[in-house]
C-alpha positions in Angstrom: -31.7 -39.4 -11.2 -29.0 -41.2 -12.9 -28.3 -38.9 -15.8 -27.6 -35.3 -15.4 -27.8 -32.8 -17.6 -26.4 -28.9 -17.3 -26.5 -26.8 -20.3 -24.7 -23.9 -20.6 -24.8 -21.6 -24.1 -24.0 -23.9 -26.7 -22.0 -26.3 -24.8 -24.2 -29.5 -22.6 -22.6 -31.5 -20.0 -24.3 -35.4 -19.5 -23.0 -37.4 -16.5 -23.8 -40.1 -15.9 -24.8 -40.8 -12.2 -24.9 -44.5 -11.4 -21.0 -44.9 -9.1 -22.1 -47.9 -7.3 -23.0 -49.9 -10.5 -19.8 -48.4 -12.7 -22.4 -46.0 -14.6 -23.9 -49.2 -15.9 -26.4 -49.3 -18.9 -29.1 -49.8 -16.7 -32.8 -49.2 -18.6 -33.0 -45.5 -16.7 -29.7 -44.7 -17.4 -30.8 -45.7 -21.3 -33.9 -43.6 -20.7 -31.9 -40.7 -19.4 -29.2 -40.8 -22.0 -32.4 -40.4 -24.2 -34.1 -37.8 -22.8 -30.4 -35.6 -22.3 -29.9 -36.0 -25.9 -33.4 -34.7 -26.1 -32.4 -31.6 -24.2 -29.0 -31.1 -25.5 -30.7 -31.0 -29.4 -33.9 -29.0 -28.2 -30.8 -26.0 -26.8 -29.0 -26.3 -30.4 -26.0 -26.7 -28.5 -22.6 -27.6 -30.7 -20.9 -29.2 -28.2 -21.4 -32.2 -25.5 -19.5 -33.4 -22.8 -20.1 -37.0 -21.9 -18.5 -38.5 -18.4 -19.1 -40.9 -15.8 -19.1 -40.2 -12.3 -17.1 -42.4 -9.7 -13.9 -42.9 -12.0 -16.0 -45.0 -14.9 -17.0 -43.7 -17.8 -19.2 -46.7 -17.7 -19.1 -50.5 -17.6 -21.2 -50.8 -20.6 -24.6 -53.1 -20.7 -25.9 -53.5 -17.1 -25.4 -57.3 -16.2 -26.8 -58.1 -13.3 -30.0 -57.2 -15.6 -29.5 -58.9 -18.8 -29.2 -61.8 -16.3 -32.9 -61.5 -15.8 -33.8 -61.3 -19.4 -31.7 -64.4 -20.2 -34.3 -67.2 -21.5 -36.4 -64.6 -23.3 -34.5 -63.9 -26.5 -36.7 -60.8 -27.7 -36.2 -59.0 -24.4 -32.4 -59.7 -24.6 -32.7 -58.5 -28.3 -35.0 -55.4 -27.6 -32.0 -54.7 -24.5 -29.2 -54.9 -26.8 -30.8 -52.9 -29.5 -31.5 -50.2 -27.3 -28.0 -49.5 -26.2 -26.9 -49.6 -29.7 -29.5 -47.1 -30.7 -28.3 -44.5 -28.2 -25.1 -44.8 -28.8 -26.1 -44.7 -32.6 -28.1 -41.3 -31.5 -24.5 -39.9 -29.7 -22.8 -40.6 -33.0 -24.7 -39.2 -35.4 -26.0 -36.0 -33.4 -25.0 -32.8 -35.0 -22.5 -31.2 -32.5 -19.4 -32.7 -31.1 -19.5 -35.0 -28.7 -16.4 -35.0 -26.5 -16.2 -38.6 -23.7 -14.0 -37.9 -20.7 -12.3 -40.8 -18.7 -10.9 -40.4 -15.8 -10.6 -44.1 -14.5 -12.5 -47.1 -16.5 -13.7 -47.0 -20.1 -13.9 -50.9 -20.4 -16.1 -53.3 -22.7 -19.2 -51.1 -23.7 -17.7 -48.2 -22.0 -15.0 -48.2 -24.8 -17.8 -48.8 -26.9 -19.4 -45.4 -25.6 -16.0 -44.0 -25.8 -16.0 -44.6 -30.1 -19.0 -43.1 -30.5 -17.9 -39.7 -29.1 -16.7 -37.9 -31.5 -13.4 -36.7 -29.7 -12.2 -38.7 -26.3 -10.1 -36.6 -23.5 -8.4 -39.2 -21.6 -6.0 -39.4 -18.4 -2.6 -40.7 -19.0 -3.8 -43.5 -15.6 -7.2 -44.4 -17.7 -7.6 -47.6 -18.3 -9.2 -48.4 -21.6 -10.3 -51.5 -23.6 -12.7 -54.5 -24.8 -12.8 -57.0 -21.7 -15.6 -58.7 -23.4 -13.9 -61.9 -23.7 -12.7 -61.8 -20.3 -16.6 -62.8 -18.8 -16.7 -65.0 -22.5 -19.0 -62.4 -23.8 -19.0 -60.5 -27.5 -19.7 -56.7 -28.1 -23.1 -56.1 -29.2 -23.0 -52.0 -29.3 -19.9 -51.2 -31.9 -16.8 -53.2 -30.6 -16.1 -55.3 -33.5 -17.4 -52.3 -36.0 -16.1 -49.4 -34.3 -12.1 -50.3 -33.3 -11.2 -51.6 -36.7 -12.3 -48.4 -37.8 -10.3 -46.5 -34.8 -7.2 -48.8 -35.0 -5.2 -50.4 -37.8 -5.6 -53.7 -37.9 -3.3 -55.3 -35.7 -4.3 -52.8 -32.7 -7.7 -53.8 -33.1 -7.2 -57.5 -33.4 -5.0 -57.1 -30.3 -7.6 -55.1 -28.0 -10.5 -57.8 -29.2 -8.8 -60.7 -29.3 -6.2 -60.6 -25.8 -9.0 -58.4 -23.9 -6.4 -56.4 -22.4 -6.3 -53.0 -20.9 -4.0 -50.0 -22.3 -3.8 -47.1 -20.2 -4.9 -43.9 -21.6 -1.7 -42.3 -22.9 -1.1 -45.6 -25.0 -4.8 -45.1 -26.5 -4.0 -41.4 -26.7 -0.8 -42.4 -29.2 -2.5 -45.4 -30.9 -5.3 -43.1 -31.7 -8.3 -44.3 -29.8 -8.2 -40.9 -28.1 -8.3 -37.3 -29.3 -6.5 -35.7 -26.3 -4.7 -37.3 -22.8 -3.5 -35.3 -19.8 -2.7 -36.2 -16.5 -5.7 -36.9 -14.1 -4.6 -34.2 -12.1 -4.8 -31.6 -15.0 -7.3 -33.4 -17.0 -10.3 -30.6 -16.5 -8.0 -28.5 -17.8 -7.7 -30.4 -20.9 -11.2 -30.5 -21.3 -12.3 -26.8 -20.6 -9.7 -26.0 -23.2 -10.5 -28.4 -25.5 -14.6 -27.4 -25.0 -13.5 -23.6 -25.7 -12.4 -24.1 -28.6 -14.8 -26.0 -30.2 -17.5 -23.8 -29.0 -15.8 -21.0 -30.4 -17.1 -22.2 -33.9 -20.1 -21.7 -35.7 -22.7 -24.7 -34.7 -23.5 -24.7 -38.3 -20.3 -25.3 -39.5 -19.3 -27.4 -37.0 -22.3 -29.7 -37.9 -21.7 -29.4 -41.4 -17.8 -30.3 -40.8 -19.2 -33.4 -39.1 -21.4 -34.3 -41.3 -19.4 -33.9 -44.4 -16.6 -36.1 -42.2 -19.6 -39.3 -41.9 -20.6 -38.7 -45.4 -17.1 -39.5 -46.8 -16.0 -42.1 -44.0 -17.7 -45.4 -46.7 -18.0 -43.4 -49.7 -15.5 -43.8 -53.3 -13.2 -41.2 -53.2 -15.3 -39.4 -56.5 -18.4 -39.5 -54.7 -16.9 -38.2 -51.3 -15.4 -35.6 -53.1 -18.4 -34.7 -55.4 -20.3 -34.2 -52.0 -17.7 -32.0 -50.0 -17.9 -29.7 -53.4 -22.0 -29.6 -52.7 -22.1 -29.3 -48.8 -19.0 -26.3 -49.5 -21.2 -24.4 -52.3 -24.4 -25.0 -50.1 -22.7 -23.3 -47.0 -21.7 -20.4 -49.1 -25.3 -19.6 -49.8 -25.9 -19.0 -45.8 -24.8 -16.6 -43.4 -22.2 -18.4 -41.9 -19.5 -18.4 -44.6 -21.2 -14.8 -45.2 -20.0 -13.7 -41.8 -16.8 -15.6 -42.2 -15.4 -13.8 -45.3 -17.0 -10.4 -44.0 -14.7 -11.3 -40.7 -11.4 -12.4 -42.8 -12.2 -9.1 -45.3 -11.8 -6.7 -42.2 -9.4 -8.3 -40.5 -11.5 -8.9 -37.0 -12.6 -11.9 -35.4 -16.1 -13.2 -36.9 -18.7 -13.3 -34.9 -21.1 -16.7 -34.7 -23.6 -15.8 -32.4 -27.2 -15.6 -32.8 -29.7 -18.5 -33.6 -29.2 -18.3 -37.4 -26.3 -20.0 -36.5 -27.1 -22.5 -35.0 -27.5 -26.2 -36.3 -31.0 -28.1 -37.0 -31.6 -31.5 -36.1 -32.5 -33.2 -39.3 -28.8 -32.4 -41.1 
């Protein structure tokens, strides 16, 4: 099995299992990344942990195997797509998606890293696009997604040089959410995990999706649709249980499937 998947409540955990290829995006590794995402939405969980086992989160599209593809340009294309389509699913799931890199999160491993949501990271990490390196180009978010991570000149930098920055530096550049040392790192995480599941799914969703909704919109129509999603979350029994909570002073109380999120927000 190359992926794993544990759920527990509303909070999933995805490793994936493939050490001696650097968690490479092999086709099963594709096809389990698929069918944990399956799982993870069929549980309504709010939260997903994403991590690599071995040290790398992964090394992004499987070489060895693209090698085999080369001199049939729809099989290449059909290969290529399909990475960027699952991590298109990760992005645009309706929990938070949290990566965790211990050791490597190089080329399409950054790449996985972007489309996480939040990204806890050890200080040692070691984190870039090394596409250029091997005289290669991203092909699953590398060009798209740092630009939008980075300003500018940080972005031109980790594209253009193909160096590495270790993960406190992407921690204060702001290609991570959170860095700790390696040795306290799971630390970081379970903390960081509590508190996220702590929230209502449904909000949590809705936060997201509001967030997407106004990343390419004009600022009138961005705002215009936060005032919508706000007064359409009123109607439910999430803010209902919210105010209740802040009206008697106690701690509100999200449990319960009416909760939690749907797929098709």
């Amino acid at each position: 099995m190359t992926v794993r998947t544990a759920v527990d409540g509303r909070v999933a955990r995805v490793l994936i299992d493939r050490p001696e290829a650097h968690n490479a995006l092999s086709p099963a590794v594709l096809d389990g990344l698929d069918v944990a995402l399956d799982t993870v939405l069929a549980a309504r969980c709010s939260v997903l942990v994403l991590r690599g086992a071995g040290g790398s989160l992964s090394a992004g599209a499987d070489l060895p195997y693209l090698r085999t593809l080369l001199g049939d340009p729809a099989a290449v294309e059909a290969y290529i797509a399909r990475i960027g389509a699952v991590l298109d699913r990760v992005e645009a799931a309706p929990l938070v998606s949290v990566a965790v890199v211990t050791g490597y999160a190089l080329a399409g491993g950054c790449e996985i890293l972007m489309a996480c949501d939040l990204a806890v990271v050890a200080d040692e990490a070691r984190i870039g696009d090394r596409h250029l390196e091997y005289g290669l180009l991203p092909g699953a978010g590398g060009s798209v997604r740092l630009p939008r991570a980075l300003p500018d000149p940080l972005a031109r930098r980790l594209l253009y040089t193909g160096e590495m920055i270790d993960g406190a530096t992407a921690a204060a550049w702001g290609l991570a959410s959170h860095h700790a040392p390696a040795a306290s790192l799971d630390v970081a995480v379970d903390a960081l995990v509590a508190r996220l599941a702590r929230h209502s799914p449904d909000a949590l969703a809705g936060m997201k999706a509001m967030y997407r909704a106004g990343l390419d919109a004009p600022p009138a129509a961005a705002l215009a649709a936060e005032r919508a999603a706000l007064l359409a979350h009123l109607d439910g029994p999430t803010a209902a249980e919210g105010l209740a909570a802040f009206a008697g002073h106690r701690s509100p109380d999200f449990s319960g499937d009416r909760f939690l999120p749907t797929e098709d927000r």
